[in-house]
C-alpha positions in Angstrom: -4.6 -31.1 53.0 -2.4 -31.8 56.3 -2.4 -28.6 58.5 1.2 -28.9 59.1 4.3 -28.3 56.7 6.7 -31.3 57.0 6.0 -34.3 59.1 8.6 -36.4 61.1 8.7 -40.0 62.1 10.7 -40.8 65.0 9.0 -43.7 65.8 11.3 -46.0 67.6 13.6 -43.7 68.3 14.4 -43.0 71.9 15.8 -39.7 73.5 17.4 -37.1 72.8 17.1 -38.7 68.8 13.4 -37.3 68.4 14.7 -33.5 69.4 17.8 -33.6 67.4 15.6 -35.1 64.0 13.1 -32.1 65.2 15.5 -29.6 65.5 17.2 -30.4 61.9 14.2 -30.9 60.2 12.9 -27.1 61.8 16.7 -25.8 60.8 15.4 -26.5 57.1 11.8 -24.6 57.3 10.6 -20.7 57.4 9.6 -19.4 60.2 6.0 -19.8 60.9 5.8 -23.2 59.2 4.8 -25.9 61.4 6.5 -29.6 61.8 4.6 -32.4 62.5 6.6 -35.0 65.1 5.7 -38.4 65.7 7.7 -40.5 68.5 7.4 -43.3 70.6 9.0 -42.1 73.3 7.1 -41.4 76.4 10.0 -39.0 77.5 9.7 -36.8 74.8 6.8 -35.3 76.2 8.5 -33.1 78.5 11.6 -33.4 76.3 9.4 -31.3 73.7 7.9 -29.2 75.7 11.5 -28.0 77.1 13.0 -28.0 73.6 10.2 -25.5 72.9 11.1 -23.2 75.8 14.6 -23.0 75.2 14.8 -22.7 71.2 11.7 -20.2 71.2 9.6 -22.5 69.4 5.9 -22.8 69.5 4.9 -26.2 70.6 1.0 -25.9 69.4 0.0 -28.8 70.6 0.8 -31.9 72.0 -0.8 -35.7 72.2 -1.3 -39.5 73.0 -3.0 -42.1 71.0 -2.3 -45.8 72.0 1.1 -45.2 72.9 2.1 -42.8 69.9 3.0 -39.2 70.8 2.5 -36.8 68.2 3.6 -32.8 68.4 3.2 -29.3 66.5 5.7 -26.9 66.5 5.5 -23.8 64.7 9.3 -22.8 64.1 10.1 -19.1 65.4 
């Protein structure tokens, strides 16, 4: 079993379309569930990271693998 509770693909997508998929898919979820984010875009590193500070998000975690970023959040 995955150890998040929705996943999104935003492969291919560039900025700000990986935060505004994230932030509609986490509009749709309880809080304390987590989202599962995939992108492509190296920007959305720190794009995450800020959309985490300002909408009181958790981002739990955070990664790189062959040019695939991946990202937790746990929605507030």
């Amino acid at each position: 079993m995955a150890d998040f509770d929705q996943e999104l693909d935003a492969t291919g997508l560039n900025c700000p379309l990986p935060i505004l998929k994230a932030k509609k898919a986490l509009n749709t979820m309880n809080s304390g569930q987590t989202l599962h984010v995939l992108t492509t875009d190296p920007g959305s590193v720190k794009d995450f990271a800020a959309f985490a500070k300002q909408t009181g998000n958790k981002l739990l975690s955070s990664g790189e693998d062959g040019g695939k970023y991946t990202f937790l959040l746990e929605k507030a």
